[in-house]
N, C-alpha and C positions, 0 to 999 in steps of 0.2 A: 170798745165794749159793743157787744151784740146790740142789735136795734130793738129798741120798746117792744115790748110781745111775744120778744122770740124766748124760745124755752128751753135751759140753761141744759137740759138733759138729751136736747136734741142735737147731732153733728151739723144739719143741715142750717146754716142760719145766715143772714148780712150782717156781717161784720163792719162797723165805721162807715155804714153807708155804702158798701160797694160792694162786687161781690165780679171779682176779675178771676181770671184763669188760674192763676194762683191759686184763690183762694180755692175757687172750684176743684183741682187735683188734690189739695188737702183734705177738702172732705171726701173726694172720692177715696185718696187713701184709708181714711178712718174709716169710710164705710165698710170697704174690701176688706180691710181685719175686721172688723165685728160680723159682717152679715156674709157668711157661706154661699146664699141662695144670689147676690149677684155678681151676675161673672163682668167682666171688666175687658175690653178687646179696643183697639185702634183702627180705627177703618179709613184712616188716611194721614194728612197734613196739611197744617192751610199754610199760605202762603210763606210765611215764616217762620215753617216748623212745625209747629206746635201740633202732636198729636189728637187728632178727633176721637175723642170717646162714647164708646158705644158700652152703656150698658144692657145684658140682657138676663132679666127675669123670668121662671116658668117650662114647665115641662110640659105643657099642652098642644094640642097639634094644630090650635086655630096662631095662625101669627098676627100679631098688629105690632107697628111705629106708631112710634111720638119724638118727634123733635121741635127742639126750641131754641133761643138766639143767634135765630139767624138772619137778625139786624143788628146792628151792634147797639144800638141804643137801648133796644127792648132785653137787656142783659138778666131784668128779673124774672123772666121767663126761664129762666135757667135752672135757677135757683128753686123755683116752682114744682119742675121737674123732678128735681134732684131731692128735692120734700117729700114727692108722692114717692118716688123711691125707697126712700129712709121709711117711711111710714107702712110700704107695702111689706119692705124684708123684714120691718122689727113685729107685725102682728105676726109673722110665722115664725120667730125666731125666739124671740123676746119672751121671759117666761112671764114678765108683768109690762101688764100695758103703761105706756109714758103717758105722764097725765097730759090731756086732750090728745091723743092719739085719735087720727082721724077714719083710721082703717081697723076693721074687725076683723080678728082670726078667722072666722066664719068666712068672710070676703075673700082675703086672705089666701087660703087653701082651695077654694070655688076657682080665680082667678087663675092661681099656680099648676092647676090641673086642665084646666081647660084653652089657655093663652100660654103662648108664647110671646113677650113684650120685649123689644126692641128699641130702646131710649137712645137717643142723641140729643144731653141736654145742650151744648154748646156747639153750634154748627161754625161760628163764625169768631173762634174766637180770639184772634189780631184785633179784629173790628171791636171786640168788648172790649179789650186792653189801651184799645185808644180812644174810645169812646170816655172811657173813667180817668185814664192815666194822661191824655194826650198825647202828642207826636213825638217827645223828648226822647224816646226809648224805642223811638220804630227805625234805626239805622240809617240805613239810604234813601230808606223814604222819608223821613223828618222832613224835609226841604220840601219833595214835590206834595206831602202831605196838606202842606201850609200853603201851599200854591191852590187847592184844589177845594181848599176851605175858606177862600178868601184872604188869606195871610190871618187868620183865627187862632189863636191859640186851644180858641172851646174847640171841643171835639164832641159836646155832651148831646148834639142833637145827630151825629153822624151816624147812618146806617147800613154802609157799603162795609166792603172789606177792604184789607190794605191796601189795594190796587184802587181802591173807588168803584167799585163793581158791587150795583145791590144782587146780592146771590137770589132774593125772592126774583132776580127777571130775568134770572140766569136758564130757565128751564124748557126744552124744545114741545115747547107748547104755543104753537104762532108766535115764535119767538119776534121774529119778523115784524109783525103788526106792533107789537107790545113796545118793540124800540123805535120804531116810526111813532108811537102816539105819546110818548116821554118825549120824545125831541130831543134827546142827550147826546150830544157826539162824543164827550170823554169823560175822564173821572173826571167821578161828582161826588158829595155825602150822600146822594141817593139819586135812585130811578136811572145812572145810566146801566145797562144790558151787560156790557162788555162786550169784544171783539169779535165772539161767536156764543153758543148755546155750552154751557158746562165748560168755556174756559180757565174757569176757577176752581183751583183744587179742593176747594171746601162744598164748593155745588156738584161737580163730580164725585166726590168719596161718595154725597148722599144719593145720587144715583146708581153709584154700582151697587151700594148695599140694599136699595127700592130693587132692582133688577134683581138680585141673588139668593133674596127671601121672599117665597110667594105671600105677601101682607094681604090679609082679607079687607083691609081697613087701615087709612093712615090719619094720624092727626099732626095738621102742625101750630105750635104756640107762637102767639106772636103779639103786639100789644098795640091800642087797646081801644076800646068799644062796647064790650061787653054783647060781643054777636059773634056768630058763628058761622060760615060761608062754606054751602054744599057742594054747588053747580058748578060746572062748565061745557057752556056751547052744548048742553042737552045732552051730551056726553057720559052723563054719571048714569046708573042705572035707578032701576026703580025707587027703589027701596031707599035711596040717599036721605030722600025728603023725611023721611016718615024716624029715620035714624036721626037727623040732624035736631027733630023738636023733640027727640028723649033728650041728648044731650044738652040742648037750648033748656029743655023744664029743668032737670037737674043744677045744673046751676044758676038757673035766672037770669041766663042770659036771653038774649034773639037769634033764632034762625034768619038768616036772610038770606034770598036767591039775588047774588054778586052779578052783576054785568058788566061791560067794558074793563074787562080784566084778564091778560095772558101771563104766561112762561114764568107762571110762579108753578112752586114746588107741586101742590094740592090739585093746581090745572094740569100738570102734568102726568101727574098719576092715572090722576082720571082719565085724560086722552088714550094714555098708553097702556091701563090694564081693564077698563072699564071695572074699577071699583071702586066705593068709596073711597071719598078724601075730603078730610075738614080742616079749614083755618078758623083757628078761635084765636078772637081779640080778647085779650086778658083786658081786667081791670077797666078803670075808668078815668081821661085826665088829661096829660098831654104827658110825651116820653121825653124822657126816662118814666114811668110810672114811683110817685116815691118811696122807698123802702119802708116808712112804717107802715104802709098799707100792705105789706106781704103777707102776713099773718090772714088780716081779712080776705084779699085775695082770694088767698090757696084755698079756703077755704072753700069757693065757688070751683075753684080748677080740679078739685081733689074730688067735690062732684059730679063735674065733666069726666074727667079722666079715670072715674071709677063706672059711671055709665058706659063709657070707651070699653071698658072689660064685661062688660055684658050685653052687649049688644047680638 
C-alpha cells in the first residue's frame, strides 16, 4: 500500500516504504503515457547497467538541471523529483487539477516557455537498489559488498555506488585535496573519491550532459538539513548569493556559505562554468529521511524547485 499522505490519483508515490529503480521506471513509464510534454532519453549506465534517466521538460531557451540520488541512501530525493515532474506536466496537461496539486497552470506555461529543465532524478541507481534491497542481488559484488560494509548485511546507511565510490567526490574539483582530507584509500559506504576524477560511470554520464547543455543554473538534491549550499572557493559569480536566499525563503530552508568542501557535483560546475550551482539538503533527520514525511517534504522542495524556474 502507498505511504500515509500519498494521493491515490497521483503516479508518483512510495510504495511499501521504498521507492527502488523498479519502482521508479514504473512510474516513469506511466508518466510517458499520460504526459506528452516529458520526453524521456538515457544519458548513460551505472555500473551494472542500468540506464540513467534524463527527463526533459520545456521549450524555453534559458536551460537549468536538477538532479537527485546521487547517494544511495538519500533515495527519496528521487521520488521528490519525480513529484515536481508529475505535478509540472499535469498543470499543463491535465484538464482538472488533482486535488492538492501543487503546481498552477499559470506557473506551468510561464515555466514551459521560458526553461528548458533537465531532470536526473536517479543518478546512482545500483547504490539505491542496495541501499533498500541489500547485497543479495548485486552478483559479483555480493561478496566484496559485504567485505566493505563490515560483513553487514544493512546496506540502509550506504552512500557510494556499487563499487564503493561516493559519486558526490567523484568530481574534478580539487579532487586532489577532497581525497587527502576523507583519508579513504578504498571502497567504503562513503567518502572514498575513487581511483581518479569521473571514474564512475554514473558521475561521468552527469558530466558529459553538464558539458553538452549550456545550464544557466544547476540544482542538486541531496538529503538532509534543510540548507542550501551556494559557494565555492569564491568561484561562483555574483549574483549566487542573492539567488540562494530566494530559494532558502521559499522553502524555509538556510542559505549557508559551505567551506572545507571539494569534487562534489555543485563545486564543480562552479569551477568549470562559472555559474550558479546549488546543493539542497532535503528534509530534516538522519538518512534514510522516513517516507511518511514525503508528502511534507515536497512540499518545501516543490517551493525550492519552483523558485529554481524563476529565477
Amino acid at each position: 500500500m502507498p505511504c500515509h499522505g500519498d494521493n491515490p490519483e497521483r503516479i508518483v508515490h512510495i510504495e511499501d516504504r521504498k521507492f527502488r529503480y523498479a519502482d521508479f521506471c514504473q512510474q516513469c513509464g506511466k508518466l510517458q503515457s499520460r504526459y506528452s510534454v516529458l520526453k524521456f532519453a538515457s544519458i548513460g549506465q551505472s555500473v551494472l547497467g542500468k540506464p540513467i534517466w534524463c527527463v526533459r521538460i520545456g521549450k524555453g531557451s534559458r536551460q537549468v538541471h536538477v538532479n537527485a540520488a546521487v547517494h544511495a541512501n538519500e533515495w527519496i530525493t528521487a521520488a521528490l523529483l519525480l513529484r515536481f515532474l508529475e505535478d509540472y506536466a499535469a498543470a499543463l496537461e491535465d484538464e482538472d487539477p488533482k486535488s492538492g496539486q501543487t503546481t498552477t497552470r499559470r506557473q506551468a506555461e510561464a515555466w514551459y516557455s521560458d526553461y528548458t529543465l533537465w531532470a536526473v532524478p536517479m543518478v546512482n541507481p545500483d547504490g539505491v537498489d542496495l541501499s533498500q534491497n541489500g547485497a543479495d542481488h548485486c552478483g559479483p559484488y555480493r561478496s566484496r559488498l559485504l567485505e566493505w560494509n563490515g560483513q553487514s548485511p544493512d546496506f540502509t546507511r550506504w552512500k557510494a555506488n556499487i563499487r564503493g565510490v561516493d559519486l558526490n567526490d567523484q568530481f574534478p574539483a580539487f579532487w586532489e585535496v577532497e581525497r587527502e582530507r576523507r583519508g579513504i584509500g578504498g571502497p567504503s559506504p562513503q567518502d572514498y573519491s575513487g581511483p581518479a576524477p569521473l571514474s564512475e560511470p554514473e558521475a561521468s554520464a552527469l558530466a558529459v550532459l553538464t558539458r553538452g547543455v549550456p545550464f544557466e543554473h544547476v540544482v542538486s538534491l541531496h538529503s538532509q538539513g534543510k540548507e542550501i549550499y551556494w559557494n565555492y572557493r569564491d568561484l561562483e559569480p555574483a549574483e549566487a548569493e542573492s539567488m540562494a536566499a530566494r530559494l532558502a525563503a521559499a522553502g524555509r530552508y538556510r542559505a549557508v556559505k559551505l567551506e572545507g568542501s571539494d569534487a562534489g557535483y555543485k563545486d564543480w560546475f562552479i569551477q568549470e562554468f562559472r555559474r550558479p550551482g546549488f546543493t539542497v539538503e532535503v528534509g530534516e533527520g538522519v538518512n534514510p529521511l522516513p517516507p511518511e514525511d514525503f508528502e511534507e517534504i515536497y512540499l518545501d522542495v516543490h517551493a525550492i524547485l519552483a523558485e529554481a524556474l524563476s529565477l
